[in-house]
N, C-alpha and C positions, 0 to 999 in steps of 0.2 A: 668545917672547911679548912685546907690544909693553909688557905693564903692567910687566915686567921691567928695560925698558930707561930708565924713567923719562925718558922726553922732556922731559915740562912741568917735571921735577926740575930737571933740564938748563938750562932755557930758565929757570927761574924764579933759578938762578943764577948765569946769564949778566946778570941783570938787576941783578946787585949793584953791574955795574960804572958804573950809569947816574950821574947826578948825583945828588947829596944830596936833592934837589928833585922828583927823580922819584915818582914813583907805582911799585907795584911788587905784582905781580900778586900775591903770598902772602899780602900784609901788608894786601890788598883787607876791606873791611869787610863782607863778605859779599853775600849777597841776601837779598831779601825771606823766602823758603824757599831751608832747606839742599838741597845737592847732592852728592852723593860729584863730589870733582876729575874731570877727563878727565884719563885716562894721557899726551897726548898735547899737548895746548893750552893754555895760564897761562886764569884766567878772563877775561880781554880777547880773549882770540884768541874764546874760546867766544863770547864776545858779541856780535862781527865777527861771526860765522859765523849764529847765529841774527838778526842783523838783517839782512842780505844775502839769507837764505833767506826773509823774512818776507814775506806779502804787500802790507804797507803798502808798503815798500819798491819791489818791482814796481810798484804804482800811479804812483809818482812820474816816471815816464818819459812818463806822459799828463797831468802837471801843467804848469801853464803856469808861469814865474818872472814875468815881466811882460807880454808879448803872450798875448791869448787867444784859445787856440786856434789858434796863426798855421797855416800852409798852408804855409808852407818847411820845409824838413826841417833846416834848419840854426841855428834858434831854441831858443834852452837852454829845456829842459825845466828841472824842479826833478831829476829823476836826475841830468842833465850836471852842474846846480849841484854838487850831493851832491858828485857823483865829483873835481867841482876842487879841492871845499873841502876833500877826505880828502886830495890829493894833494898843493895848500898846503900844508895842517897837518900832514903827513907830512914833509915836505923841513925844515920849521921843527926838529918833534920831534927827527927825526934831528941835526941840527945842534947844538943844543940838548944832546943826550945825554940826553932826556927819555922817558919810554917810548911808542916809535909805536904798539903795539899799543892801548891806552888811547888814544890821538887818534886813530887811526884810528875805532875803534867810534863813540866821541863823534861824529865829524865822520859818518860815515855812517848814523846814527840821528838825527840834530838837528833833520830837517825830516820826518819820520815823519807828524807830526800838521797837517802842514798843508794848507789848505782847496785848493779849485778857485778858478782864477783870480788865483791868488795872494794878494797882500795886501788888494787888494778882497775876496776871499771874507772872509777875515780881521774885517777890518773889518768886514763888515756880521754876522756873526753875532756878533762882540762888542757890536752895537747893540742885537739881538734876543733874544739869550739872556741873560734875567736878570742871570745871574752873569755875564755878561763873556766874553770865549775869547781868548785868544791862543796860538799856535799854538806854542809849546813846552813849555804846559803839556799841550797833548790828544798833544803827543809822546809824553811821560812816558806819560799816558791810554793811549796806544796800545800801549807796551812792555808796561805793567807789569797788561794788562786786554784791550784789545779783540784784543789778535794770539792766536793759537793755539786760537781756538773760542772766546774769553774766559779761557782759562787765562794769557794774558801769554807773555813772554820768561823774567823771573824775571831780570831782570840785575843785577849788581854795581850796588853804592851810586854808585862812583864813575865809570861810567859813566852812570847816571841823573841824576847831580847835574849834570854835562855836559851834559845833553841839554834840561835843564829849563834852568838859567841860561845857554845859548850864546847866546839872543836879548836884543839891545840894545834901549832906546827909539830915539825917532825925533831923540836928543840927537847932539850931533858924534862922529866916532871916537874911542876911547877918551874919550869922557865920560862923564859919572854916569851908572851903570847901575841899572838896577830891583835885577838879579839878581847875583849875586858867586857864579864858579864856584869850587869850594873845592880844584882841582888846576890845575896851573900847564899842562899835557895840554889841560884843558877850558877855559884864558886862549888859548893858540894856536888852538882850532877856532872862538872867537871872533873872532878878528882875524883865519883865514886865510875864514872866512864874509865878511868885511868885503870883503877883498882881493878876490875872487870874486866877489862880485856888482858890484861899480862895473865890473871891468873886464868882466863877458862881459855888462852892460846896455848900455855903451857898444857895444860891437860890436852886440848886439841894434837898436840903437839906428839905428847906421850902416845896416844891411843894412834893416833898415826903412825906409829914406829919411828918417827924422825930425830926421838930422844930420849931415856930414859929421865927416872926420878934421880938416877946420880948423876947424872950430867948437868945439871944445875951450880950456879955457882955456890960454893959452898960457904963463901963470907956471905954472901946474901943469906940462903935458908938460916943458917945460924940466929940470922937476926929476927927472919921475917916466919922461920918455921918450914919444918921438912913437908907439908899438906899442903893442900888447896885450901882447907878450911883454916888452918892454921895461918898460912900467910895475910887471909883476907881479914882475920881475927885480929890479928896484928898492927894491918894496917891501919883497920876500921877504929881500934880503941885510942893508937898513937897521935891519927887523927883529931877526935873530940878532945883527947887530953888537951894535945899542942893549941887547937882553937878554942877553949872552954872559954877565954873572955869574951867570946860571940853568942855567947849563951846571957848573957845578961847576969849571969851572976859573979862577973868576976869586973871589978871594970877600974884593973890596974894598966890595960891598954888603951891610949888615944883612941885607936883607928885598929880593932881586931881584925888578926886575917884566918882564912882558913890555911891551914900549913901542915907540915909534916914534920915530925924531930929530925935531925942533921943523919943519926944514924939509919934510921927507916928509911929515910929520904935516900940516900945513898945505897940502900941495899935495894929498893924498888928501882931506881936507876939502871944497877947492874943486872937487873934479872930482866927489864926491858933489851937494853941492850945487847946482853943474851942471845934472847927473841929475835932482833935482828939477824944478827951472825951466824945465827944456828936455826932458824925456821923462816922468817919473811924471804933473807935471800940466799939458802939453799939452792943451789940449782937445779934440784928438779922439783922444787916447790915455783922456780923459775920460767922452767917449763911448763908446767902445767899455767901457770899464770899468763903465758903468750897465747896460749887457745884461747883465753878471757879477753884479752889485748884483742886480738882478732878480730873476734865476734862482734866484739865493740865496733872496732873499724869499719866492719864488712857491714853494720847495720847501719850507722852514720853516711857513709858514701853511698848506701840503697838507698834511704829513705830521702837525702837531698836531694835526689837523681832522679827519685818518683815522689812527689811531695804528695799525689793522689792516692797513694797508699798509706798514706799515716792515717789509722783512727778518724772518725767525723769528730770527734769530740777534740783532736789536737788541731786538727784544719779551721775551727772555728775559733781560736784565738788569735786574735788581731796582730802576735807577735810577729819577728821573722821566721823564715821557716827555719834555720839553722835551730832557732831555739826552740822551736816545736818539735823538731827532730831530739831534741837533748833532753826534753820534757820528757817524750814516748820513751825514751831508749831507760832512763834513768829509773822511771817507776816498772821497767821488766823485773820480771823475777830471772834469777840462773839457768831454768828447767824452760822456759821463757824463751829467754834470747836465744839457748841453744839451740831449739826446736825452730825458729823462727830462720835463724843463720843455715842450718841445715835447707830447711823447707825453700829461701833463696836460692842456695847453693844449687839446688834440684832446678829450680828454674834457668838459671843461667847456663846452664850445661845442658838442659833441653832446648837454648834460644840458636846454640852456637852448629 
């Protein structure tokens, strides 16, 4: 009998041996609602396992990260992002002696809640909806409510807390944050989110024509390396060096942080930066980002308008309808909403 053999016993005290620092699946604050253990997986494995299986999740392989909608096959979705940013934060944890199953979960749930179109979706229903949205709180939203028929995940505290503060403002890397994640797990899946989107935008970026590999600034590559793999090499090693007192084996630091050295730190800056000036606000990267804007709009103002068209499944939560409308619009996919806007558009021009 496998309850016998106590697996998760096993695993949960193989995890004594992690760093001081670590997170450590027994000692988890529980969930929202009790659950008898799994024989078999620490509560971080379980959490992995129900976000993976989830259907939010699935969706994000038709989400755009910054091109919308592109037509190549070789343009990061928000899944691909997902999957870098678990496999960053993963190489960190490990190194670190940190617990990977806990970054893992984190790093593969973080972008759950996020719109079509990317951060233009983002933005414009935070214009629209009263109360504001940014997308790591309709994350949380999603775990802990809209997955499993509206029953949620039901996941550990400290995966949730992960998942709500891994999102930064639009300040420098490692600048003042909104949010302060309260495990050292959910400080790596910040930083390895960081790592992951400057480098697979830049490639985005390239294969779109909107930049070459010279056009990069040249104090940065210098530091951080003329490649994709090279920069994230860079980053990823500079990383665990600057943090190794988190690792338990150094413990000339009070209070270790995860960090970056002053040079990496400043060459990761400028090449975000960069990114701004030369790809996010391009103007006809601008363009194309106001048909996203749009769609948005045009689905918000339909669906308030005809609350009896939303899904049976958004009409049966007790929220208001603004917010069932932000629910529905948010878990669309790109290919989604556009079809959907169009298939309106057909309508109103047949009412008139």
């Amino acid at each position: 009998m496998i309850s016998r053999l106590n697996i998760r016993q096993l695993t949960e005290e193989k995890e004594e041996s992690l760093s001081p620092y670590a997170a450590r699946g027994r000692l988890s604050r529980g969930r929202l609602e009790y659950e008898e253990p799994c024989p078999i997986r620490t509560c971080f494995q379980r959490d992995r396992d129900r976000i993976i299986h989830s259907k939010a999740f699935r969706r994000l392989k038709h989400k755009t990260q910054v091109f919308i909608a592109p037509l190549g096959d070789h343009y990061v979705t928000r899944l691909t992002h997902t999957l870098e940013v678990s496999q960053i934060a993963r190489t960190i944890a490990r190194a670190l002696n940190l617990n990977e199953d806990l970054t893992e979960a984190i790093a593969l749930g973080h972008d759950l809640g996020h719109t079509p179109f990317g951060h233009v979706g983002e933005d414009v229903l935070d214009e629209l909806y009263y109360e504001g949205f940014r997308h790591n709180e309709q994350s949380l939203r999603v775990v802990d409510l809209l997955e499993n028929d509206g029953q949620g995940l039901n996941l550990t505290w400290e995966v949730r807390d992960g998942i709500v503060n891994h999102s930064k403002t639009k300040v420098a890397v490692l600048g003042q944050d909104l949010g302060k994640v309260n495990t050292y797990e959910g400080e790596v899946c910040k930083i390895a989110d960081i790592i992951a989107y400057i480098n697979h935008d830049i490639g985005d970026a390239i294969r779109a024509g909107m930049i070459t590999g010279d056009d990069l600034p040249l104090s940065a590559t210098t530091v951080l390396g003329h490649s994709h793999s090279q920069r994230i090499n860079t980053m990823v090693c500079d990383i665990i060096d600057r943090s190794w007192s988190v690792s338990g084996h150094d413990n000339t630091q009070d209070k270790p942080i995860i960090t970056m050295s002053p040079p990496v730190l400043e060459a990761t800056n400028t090449l975000r930066q960069f990114l701004f000036k030369r790809v996010y606000n391009l103007r006809s990267a601008q363009k194309e980002a106001e048909r996203g804007r749009e769609v948005i709009r045009q689905l918000y103002h339909y669906f308030n308008e005809h609350e009896g068209k939303l899904p049976a499944e958004y009409r049966s939560y007790r929220d208001e309808r603004a917010r069932r409308v932000v629910d529905y619009i948010a878990g669309m996919t790109d290919q989604y909403a556009l079809r959907l806007a169009e298939k309106l558009s057909l309508i109103k021009a047949a009412a008139r």
